[in-house]
C-alpha positions in Angstrom: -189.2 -75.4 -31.0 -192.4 -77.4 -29.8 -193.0 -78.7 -26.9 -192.6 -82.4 -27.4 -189.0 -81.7 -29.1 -188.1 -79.4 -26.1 -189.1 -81.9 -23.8 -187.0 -84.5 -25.1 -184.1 -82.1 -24.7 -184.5 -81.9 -20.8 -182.0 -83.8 -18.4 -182.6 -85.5 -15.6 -180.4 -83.8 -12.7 -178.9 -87.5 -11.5 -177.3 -85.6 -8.6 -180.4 -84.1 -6.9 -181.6 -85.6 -4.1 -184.9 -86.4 -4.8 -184.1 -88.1 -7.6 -181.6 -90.2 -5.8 -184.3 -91.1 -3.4 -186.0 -92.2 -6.3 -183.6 -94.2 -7.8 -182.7 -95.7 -4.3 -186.1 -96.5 -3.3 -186.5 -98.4 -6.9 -183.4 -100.2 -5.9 -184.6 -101.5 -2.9 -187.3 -102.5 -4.2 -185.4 -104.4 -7.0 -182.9 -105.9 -4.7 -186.3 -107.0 -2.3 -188.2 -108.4 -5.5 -185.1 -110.9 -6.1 -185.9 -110.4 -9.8 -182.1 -110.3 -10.7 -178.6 -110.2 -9.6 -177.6 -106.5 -8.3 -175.3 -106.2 -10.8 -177.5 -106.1 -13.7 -179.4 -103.5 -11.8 -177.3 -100.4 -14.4 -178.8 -101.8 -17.2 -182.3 -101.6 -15.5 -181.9 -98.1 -14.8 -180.6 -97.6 -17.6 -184.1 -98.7 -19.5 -185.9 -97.5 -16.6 -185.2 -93.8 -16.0 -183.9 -93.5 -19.7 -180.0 -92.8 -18.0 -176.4 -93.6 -19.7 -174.4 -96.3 -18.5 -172.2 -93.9 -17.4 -175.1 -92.5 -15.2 -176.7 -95.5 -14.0 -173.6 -97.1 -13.0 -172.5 -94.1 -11.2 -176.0 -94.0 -9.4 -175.9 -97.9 -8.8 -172.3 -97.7 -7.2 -173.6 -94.3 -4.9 -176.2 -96.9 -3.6 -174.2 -99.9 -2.9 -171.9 -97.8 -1.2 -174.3 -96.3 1.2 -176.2 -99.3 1.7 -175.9 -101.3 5.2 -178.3 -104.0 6.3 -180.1 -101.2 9.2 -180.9 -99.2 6.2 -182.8 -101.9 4.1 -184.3 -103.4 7.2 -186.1 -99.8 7.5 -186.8 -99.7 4.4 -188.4 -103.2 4.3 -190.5 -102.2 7.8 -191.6 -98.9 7.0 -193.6 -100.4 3.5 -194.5 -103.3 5.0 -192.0 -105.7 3.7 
């Protein structure tokens, strides 16, 4: 099998943590940029880190869970927000 097909093969671990920093971090970022409304922020993971729905929503209701209004504040002060 080449390289390119065994490439497109590989999964995304959506439970590691790095990869949830990741995808958290983007969602900050989306929720900060006021480009949409939070709840079509699946979809946008969906098209940006090529997940399912099933994944992205998953990953999107892990965030919203966790989130509290210290935690973004940090967020926003420690990248100059």
């Amino acid at each position: 099998m080449s390289e390119t097909r065994q490439a497109k093969k590989t999964k995304v671990n959506t439970q590691h943590a790095s990869f949830k920093v990741l995808v958290f971090d983007f969602l900050y970022r989306l929720q900060h940029s006021g480009a949409i409304n939070m709840f079509g922020a699946p979809a946008v993971l969906m098209d940006n880190f090529q997940l399912t729905r099933t994944e992205a929503t998953q990953l999107f209701t892990e965030w919203t869970e966790q989130w509290n209004e210290a935690d973004y504040n940090d967020y926003l002060k420690a990248n100059n927000q």
